[in-house]
Backbone as CSV, one residue per row, in Angstrom:
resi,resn,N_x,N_y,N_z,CA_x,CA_y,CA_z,C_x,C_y,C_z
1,UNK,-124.164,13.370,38.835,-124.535,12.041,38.425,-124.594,11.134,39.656
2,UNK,-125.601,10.054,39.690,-125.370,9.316,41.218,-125.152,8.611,40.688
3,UNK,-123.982,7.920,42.176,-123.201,6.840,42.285,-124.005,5.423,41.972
4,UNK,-123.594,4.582,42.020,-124.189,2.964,42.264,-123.346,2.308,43.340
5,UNK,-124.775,1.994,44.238,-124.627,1.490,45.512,-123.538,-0.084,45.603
6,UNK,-122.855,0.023,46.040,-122.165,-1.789,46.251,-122.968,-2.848,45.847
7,UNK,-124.568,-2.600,46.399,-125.362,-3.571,46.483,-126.074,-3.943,45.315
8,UNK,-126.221,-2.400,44.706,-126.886,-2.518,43.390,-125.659,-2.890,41.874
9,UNK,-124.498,-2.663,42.272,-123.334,-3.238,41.453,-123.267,-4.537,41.148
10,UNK,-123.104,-5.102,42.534,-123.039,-6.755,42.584,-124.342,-7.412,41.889
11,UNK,-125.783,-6.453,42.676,-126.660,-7.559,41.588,-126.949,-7.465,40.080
12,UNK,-126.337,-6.511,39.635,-126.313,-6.025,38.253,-125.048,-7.114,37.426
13,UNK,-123.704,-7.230,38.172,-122.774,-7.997,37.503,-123.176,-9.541,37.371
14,UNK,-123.874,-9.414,38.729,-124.579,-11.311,38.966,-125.527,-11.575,38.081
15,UNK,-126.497,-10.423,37.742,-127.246,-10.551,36.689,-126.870,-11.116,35.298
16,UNK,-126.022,-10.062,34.863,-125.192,-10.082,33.328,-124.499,-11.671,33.540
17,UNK,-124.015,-12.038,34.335,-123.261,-13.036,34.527,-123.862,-14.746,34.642
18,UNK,-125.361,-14.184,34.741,-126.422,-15.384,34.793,-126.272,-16.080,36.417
19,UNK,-125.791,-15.148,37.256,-125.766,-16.043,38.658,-126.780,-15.388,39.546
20,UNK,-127.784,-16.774,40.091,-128.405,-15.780,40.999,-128.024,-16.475,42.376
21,UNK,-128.238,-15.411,43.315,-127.672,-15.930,44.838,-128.969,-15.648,45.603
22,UNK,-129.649,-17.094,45.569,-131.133,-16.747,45.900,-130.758,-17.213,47.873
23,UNK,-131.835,-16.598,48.544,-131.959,-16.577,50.389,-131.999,-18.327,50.372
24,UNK,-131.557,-18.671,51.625,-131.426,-20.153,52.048,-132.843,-20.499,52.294
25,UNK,-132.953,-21.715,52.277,-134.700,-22.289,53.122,-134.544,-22.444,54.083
26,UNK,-135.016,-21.915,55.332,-134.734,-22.279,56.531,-135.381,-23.448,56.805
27,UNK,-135.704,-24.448,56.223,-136.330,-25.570,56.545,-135.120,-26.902,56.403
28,UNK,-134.507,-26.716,55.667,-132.878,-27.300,55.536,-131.711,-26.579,56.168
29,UNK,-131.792,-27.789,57.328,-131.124,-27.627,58.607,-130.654,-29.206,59.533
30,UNK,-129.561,-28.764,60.415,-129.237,-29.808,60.930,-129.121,-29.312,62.047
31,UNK,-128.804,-30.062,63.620,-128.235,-29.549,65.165,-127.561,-30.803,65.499
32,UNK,-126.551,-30.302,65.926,-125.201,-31.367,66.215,-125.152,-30.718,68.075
33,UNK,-125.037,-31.785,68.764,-125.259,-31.050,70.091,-123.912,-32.139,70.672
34,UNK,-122.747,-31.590,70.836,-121.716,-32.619,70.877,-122.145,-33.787,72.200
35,UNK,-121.818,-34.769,71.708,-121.555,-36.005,72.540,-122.976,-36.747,72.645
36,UNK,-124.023,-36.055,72.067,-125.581,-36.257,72.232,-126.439,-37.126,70.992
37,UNK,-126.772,-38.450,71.226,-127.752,-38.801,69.735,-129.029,-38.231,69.978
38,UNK,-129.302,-37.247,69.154,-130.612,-36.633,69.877,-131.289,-36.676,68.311
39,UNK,-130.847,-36.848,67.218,-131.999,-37.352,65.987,-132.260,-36.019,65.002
40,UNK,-133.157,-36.075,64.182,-133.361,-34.591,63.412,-134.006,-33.774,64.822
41,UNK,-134.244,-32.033,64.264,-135.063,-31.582,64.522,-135.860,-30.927,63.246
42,UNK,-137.489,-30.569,63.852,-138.299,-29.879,62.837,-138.232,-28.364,63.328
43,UNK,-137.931,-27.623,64.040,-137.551,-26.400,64.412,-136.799,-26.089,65.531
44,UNK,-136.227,-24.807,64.721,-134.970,-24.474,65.985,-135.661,-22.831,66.164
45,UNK,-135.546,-22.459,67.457,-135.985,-20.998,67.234,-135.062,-20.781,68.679
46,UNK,-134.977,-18.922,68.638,-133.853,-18.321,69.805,-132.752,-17.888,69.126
47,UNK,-132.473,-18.153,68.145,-131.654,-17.551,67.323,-131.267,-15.415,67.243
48,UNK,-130.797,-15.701,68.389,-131.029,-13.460,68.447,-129.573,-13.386,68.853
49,UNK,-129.316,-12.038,69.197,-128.338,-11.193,69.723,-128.620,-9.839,70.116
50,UNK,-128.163,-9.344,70.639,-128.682,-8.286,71.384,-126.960,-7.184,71.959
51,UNK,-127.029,-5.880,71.579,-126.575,-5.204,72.252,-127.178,-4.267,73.233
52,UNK,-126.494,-4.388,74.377,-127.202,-3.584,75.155,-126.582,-2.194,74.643
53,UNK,-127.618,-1.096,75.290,-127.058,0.445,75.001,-127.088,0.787,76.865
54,UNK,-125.961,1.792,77.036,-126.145,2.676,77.916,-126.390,4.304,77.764
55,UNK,-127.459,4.543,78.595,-127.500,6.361,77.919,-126.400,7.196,78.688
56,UNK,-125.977,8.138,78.538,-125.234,8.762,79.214,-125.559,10.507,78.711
57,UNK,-125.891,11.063,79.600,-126.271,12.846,79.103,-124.953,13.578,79.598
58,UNK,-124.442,14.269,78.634,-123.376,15.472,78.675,-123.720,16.282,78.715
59,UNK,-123.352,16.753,80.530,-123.763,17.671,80.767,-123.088,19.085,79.762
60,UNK,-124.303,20.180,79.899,-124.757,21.005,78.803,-124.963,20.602,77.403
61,UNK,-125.785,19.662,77.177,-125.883,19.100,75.997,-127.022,18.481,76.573
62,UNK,-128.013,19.145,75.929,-129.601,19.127,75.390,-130.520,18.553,74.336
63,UNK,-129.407,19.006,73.570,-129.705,18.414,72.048,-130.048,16.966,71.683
64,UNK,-129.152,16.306,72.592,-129.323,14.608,72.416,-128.586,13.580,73.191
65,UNK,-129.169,12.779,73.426,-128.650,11.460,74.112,-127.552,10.604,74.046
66,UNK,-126.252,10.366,74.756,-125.381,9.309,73.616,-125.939,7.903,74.029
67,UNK,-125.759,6.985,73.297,-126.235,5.709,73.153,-124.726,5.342,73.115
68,UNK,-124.080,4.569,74.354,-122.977,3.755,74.428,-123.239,2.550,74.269
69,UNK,-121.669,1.827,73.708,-122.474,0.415,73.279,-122.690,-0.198,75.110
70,UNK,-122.985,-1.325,75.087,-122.878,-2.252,76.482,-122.099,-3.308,76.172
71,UNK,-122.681,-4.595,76.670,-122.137,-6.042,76.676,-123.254,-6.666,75.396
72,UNK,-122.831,-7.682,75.035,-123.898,-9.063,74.158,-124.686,-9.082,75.006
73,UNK,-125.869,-9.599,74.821,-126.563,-10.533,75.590,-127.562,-11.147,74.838
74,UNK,-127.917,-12.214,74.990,-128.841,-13.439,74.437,-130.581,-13.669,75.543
75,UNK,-130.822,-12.521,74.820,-132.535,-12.561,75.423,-133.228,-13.981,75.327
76,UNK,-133.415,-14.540,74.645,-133.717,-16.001,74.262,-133.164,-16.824,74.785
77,UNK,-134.059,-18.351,75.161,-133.067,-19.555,74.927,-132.967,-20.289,73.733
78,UNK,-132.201,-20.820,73.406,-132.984,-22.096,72.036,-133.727,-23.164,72.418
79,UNK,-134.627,-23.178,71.236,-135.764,-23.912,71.406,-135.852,-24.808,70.490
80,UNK,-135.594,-26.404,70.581,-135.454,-27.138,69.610,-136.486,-28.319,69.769
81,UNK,-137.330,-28.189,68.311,-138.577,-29.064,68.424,-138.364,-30.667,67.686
82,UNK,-139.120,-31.074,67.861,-139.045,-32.649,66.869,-140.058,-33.538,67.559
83,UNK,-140.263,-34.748,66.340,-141.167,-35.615,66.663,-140.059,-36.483,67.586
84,UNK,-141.201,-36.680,68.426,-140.882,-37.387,69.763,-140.943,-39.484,68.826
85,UNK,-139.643,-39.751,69.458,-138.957,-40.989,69.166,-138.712,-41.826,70.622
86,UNK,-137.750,-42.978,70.256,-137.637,-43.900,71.224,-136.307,-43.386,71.969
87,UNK,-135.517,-42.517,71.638,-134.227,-41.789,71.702,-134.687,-41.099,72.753
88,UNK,-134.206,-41.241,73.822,-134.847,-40.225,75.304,-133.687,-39.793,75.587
89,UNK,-132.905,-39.148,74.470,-131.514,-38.521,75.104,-131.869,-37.281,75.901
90,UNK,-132.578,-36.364,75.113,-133.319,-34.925,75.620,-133.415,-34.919,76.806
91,UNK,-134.866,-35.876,77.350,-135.357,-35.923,78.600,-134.451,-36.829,79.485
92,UNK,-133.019,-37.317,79.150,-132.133,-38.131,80.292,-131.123,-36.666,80.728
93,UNK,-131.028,-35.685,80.119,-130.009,-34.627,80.072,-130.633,-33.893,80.872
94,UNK,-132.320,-33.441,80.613,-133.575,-32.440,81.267,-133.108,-33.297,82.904
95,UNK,-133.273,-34.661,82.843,-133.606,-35.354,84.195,-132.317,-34.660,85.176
96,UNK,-131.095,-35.028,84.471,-129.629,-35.384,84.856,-129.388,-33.501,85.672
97,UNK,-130.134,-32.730,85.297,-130.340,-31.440,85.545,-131.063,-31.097,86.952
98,UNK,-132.268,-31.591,86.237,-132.916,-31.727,87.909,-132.459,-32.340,89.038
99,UNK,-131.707,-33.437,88.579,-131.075,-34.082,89.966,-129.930,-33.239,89.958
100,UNK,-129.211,-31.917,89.636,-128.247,-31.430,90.376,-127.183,-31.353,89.151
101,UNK,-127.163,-32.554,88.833,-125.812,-32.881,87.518,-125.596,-32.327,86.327
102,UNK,-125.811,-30.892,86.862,-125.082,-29.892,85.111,-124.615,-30.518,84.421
103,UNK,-124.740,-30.408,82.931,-123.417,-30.818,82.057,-123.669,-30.111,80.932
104,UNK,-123.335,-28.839,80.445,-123.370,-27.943,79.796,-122.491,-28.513,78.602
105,UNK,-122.884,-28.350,77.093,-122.570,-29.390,76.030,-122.664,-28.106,74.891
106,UNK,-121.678,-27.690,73.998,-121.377,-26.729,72.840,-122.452,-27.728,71.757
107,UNK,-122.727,-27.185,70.903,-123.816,-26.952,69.897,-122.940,-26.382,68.426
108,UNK,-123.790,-27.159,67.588,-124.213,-26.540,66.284,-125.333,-26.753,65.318
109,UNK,-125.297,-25.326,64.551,-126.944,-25.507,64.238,-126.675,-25.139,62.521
110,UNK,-126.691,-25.930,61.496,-126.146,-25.576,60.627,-127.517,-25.447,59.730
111,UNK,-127.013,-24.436,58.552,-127.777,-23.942,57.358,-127.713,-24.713,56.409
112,UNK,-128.092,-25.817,55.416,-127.341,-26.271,54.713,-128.300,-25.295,53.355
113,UNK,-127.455,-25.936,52.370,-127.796,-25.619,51.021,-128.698,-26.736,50.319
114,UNK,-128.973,-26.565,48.759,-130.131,-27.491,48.348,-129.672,-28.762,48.092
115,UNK,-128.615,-29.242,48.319,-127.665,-29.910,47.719,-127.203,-30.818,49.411
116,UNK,-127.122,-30.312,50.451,-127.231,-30.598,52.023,-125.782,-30.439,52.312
117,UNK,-125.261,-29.670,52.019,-124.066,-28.963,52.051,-124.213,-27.573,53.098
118,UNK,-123.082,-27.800,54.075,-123.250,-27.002,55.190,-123.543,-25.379,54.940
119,UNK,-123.696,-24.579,54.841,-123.205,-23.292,54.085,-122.911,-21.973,54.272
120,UNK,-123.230,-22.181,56.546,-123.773,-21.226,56.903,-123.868,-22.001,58.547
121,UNK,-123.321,-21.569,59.328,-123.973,-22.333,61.126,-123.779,-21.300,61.777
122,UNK,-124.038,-21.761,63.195,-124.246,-20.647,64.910,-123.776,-21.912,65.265
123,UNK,-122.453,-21.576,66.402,-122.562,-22.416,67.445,-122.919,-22.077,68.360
124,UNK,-123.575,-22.618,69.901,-123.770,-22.396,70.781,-123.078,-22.460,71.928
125,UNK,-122.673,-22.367,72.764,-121.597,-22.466,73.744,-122.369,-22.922,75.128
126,UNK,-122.104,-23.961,75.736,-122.314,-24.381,77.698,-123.757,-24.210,77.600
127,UNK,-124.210,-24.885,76.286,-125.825,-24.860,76.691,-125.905,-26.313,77.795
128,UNK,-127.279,-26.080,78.196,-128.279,-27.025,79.327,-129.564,-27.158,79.306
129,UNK,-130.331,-27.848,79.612,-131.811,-27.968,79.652,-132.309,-27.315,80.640
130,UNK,-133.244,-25.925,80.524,-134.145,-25.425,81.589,-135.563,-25.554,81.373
131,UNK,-135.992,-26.911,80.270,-137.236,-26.773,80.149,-137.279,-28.265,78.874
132,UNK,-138.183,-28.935,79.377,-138.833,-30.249,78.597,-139.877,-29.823,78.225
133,UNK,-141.154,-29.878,76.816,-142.116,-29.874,76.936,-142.855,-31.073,75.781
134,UNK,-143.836,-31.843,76.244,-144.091,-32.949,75.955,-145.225,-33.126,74.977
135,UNK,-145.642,-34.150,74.092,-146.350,-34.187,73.009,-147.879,-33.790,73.736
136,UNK,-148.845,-33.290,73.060,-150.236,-33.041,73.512,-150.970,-34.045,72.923
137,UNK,-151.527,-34.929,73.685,-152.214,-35.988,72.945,-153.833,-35.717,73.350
138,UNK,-154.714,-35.459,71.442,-155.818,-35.621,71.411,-156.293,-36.256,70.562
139,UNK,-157.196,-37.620,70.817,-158.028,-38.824,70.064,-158.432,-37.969,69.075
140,UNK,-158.579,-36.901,69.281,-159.408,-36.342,67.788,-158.901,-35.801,66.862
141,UNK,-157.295,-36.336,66.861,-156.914,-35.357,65.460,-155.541,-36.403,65.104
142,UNK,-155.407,-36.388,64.241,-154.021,-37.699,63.274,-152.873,-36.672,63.358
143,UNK,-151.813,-36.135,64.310,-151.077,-35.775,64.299,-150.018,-36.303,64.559
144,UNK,-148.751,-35.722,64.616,-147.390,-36.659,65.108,-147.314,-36.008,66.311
145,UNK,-146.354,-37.066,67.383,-146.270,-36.234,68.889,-144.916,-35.522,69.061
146,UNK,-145.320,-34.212,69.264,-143.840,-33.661,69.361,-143.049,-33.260,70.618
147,UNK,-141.256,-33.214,70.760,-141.001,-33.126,71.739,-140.692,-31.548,71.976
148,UNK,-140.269,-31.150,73.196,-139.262,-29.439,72.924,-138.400,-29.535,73.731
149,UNK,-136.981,-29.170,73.692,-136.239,-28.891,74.865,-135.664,-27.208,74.779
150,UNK,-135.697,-26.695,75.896,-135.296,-25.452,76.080,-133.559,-25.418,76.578
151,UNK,-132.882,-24.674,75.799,-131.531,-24.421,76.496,-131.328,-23.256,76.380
152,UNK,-130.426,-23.034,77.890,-129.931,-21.863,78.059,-128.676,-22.041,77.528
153,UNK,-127.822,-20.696,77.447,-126.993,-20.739,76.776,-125.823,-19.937,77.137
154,UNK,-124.688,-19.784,77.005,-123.452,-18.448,77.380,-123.632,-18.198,76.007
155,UNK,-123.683,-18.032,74.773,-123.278,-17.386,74.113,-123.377,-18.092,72.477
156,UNK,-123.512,-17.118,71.146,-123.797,-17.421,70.072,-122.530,-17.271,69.235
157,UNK,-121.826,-18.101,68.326,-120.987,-17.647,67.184,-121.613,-17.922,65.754
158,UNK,-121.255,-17.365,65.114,-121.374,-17.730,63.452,-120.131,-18.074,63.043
159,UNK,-119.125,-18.644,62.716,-117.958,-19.050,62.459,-117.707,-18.520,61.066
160,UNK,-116.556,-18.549,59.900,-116.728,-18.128,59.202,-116.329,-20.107,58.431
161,UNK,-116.250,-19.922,56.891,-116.038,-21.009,56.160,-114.677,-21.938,56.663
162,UNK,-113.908,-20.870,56.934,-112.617,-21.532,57.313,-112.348,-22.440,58.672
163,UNK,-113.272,-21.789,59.310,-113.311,-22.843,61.024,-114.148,-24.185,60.290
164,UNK,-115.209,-24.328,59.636,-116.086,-25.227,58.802,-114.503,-26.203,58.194
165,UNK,-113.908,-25.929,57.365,-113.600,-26.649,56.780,-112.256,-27.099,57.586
166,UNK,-112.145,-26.200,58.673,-111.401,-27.419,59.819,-111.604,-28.017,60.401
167,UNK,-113.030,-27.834,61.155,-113.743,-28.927,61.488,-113.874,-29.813,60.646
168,UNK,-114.254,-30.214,59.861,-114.259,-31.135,58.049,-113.040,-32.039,58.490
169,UNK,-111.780,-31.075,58.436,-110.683,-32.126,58.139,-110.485,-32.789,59.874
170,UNK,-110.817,-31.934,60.893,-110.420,-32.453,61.868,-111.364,-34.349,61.713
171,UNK,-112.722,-34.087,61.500,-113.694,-35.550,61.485,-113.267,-36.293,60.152
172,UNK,-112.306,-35.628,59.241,-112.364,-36.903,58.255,-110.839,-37.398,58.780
173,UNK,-110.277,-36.657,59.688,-108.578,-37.221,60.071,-108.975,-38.087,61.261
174,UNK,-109.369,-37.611,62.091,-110.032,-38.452,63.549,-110.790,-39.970,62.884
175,UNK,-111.038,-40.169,61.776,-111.648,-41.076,61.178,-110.827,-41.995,60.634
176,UNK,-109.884,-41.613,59.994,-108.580,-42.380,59.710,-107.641,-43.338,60.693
């Protein structure tokens, strides 16, 4: 007799149970870039991870390759778009770069739900600006002007609910 998969259990009980757990919209979203008023964005992209593999052949062993794990690494930078405003925080950070003055600033990029309830984030870690790119303006078309900034990055987390809802209490106590 075959088994039933974990996956096919859960959506069978969720079924009977009248709950459905439908995929997020990735269009409901927020980016919190600490210490920064930088406004909505309309897209975030760079969102990856990556393990590296190392091969290694044992000797007398023909048969096959081992695939060791490696380190993380983050092929991408993030790429965060939006209509260009009076807010020139972006391009004072891009500038503050070029003249020499790093200032690498932690990130978050949250998922919310339909309701705008957090539900789901990546933080980013010692990001910086390695790239401005500026609205394209042509008389011949009614568009909005958009901005981009590129950051590099050390590194991606997903946190779980429980770091979320300490952050929560840490901004509603700091508020008090």
């Amino acid at each position: 007799m075959p088994s039933l998969g974990l996956n096919a259990a859960f959506s069978m009980a969720t079924n009977l149970l009248g709950v459905r757990n439908d995929p997020y919209a990735a269009f409901n979203f927020l980016v919190e870039i600490e210490g920064l008023l930088v406004g909505g964005f309309s897209e975030v992209s760079g969102l990856q991870v990556e393990s590296e593999t190392q091969d290694y052949r044992e000797g007398g062993q023909n048969g096959y390759l081992h695939r060791l794990p490696g380190p993380m690494r983050y092929p991408q930078n993030l790429t965060l778009k939006r209509g260009l405003t009076d807010i020139d925080t972006l391009w004072a950070w891009q500038q503050d770069v070029g003249q020499g003055n790093i200032k690498r600033r932690n990130g978050t990029i949250y998922m919310l739900s339909r309701l705008g309830i957090p539900t789901m984030w990546w933080d980013f870690l010692e990001a910086y600006p390695v790239k401005w790119v500026g609205p394209d303006f042509r008389a011949d078309q009614n568009t909005l002007a958009f901005e981009a900034v590129e950051l590099a990055h050390r590194g991606l987390s997903k946190p779980s609910i429980a770091d979320l809802a300490g952050k929560a209490f840490g901004a509603i106590s700091g508020s008090l």
